[in-house]
C-alpha positions in Angstrom: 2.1 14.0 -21.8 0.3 10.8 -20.8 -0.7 8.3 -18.2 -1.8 5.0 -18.9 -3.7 2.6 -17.0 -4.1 -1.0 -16.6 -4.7 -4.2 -14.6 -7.9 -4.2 -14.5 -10.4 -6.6 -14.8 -13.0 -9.2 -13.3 -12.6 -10.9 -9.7 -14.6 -12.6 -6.7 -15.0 -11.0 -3.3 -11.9 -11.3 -1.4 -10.0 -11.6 -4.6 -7.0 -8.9 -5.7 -5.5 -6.9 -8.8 -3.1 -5.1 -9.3 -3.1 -1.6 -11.0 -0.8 0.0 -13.0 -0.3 3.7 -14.6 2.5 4.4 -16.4 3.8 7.7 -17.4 5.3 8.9 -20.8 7.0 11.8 -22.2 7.4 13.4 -18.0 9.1 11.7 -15.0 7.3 11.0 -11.8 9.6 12.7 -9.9 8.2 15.9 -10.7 4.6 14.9 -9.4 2.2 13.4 -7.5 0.1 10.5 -8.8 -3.4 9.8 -7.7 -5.6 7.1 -8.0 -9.1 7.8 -8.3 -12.3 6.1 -9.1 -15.9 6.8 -10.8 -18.0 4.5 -9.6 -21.7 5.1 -12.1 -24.5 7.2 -10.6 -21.5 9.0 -7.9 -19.3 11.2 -8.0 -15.5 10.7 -8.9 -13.5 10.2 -5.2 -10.0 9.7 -4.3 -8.6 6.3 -3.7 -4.9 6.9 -3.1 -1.8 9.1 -4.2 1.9 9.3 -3.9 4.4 11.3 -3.7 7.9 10.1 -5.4 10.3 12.2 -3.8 12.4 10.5 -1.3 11.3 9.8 1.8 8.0 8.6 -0.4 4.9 9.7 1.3 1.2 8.5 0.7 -1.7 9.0 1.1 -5.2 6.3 2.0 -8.9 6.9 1.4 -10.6 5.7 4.2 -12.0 2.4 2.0 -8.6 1.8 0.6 -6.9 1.7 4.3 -5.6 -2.1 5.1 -6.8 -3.4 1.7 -4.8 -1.0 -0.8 -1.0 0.1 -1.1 0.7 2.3 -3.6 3.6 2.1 -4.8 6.3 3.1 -7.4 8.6 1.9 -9.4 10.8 5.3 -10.9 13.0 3.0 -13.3 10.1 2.4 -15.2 8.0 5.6 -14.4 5.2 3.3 -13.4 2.8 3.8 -10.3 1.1 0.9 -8.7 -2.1 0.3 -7.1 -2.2 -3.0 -5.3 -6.3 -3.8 -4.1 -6.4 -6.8 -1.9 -10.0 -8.5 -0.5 -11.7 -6.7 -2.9 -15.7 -6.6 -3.0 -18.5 -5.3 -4.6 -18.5 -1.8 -3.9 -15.1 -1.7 -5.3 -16.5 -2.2 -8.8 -15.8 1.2 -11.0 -13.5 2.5 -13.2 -10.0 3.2 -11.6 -7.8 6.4 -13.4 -4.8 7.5 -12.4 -3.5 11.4 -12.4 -0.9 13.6 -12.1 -0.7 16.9 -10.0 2.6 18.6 -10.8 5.1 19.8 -8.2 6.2 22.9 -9.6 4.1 26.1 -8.8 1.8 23.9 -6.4 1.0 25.5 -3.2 -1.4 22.8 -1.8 -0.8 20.9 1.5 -0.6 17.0 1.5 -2.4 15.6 0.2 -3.1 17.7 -3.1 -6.7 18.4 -4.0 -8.8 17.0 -6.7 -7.8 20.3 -8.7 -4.0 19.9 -8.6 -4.5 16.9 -10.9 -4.1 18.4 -14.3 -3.4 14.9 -16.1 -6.0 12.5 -16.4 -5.1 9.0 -17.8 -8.2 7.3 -19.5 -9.3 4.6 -16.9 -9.5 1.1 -16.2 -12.6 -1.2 -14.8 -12.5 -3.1 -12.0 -15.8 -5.3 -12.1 -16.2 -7.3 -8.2 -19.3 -9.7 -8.2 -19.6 -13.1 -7.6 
């Protein structure tokens, strides 16, 4: 089981990348993916998640509202992180993480502990 992440990399304020996590050996149909960040000297927060089911649903961090959108593409069990007019204190490293469906009794959206699959991270680096 395994998420990979990447995308990331080194823009300007105002500038935009696009994030990806893609999933191996389990189908995102049977969980929620997350997008959270580390961001050194704080604590790890949420950014964004998404449930795959249809109707999709999502879910924003207040930061991420108007500038980020997630989004899925199930063909290629790949979850996307699209981060426009990005600046500085968007700088961190960006992972992405599963919280399984089965057995979850969480309400939406699913807590930091429902995510049992951690992928390794990518940086994001914003500075001009």
């Amino acid at each position: 089981v395994q998420l990979v992440e990447s995308g990331g990399g080194s823009v300007q304020p105002g500038g935009s990348l696009r994030l990806s996590c893609a999933a191996s050996t389990f189908t995102l149909d049977d969980y929620v993916i997350g997008w959270f960040r580390q961001i050194p000297g704080k604590e790890r927060e949420g950014v964004s998640a998404i449930g795959t089911g249809h109707p999709y649903i999502t879910h924003y961090a207040d930061f991420a509202k108007g500038r980020f959108t997630i989004s899925t593409n199930t063909a290629k069990n790949t979850v996307f992180l699209q981060m426009n007019n990005l600046n500085t204190d968007d700088t961190a490293i960006y992972y992405c993480a599963a919280a399984p469906l089965v057995g979850s009794s969480w309400s939406w959206p699913p807590p930091t502990s429902a995510y049992v699959i951690r992928g390794q991270g990518t940086r994001v680096t914003v500075s001009s």
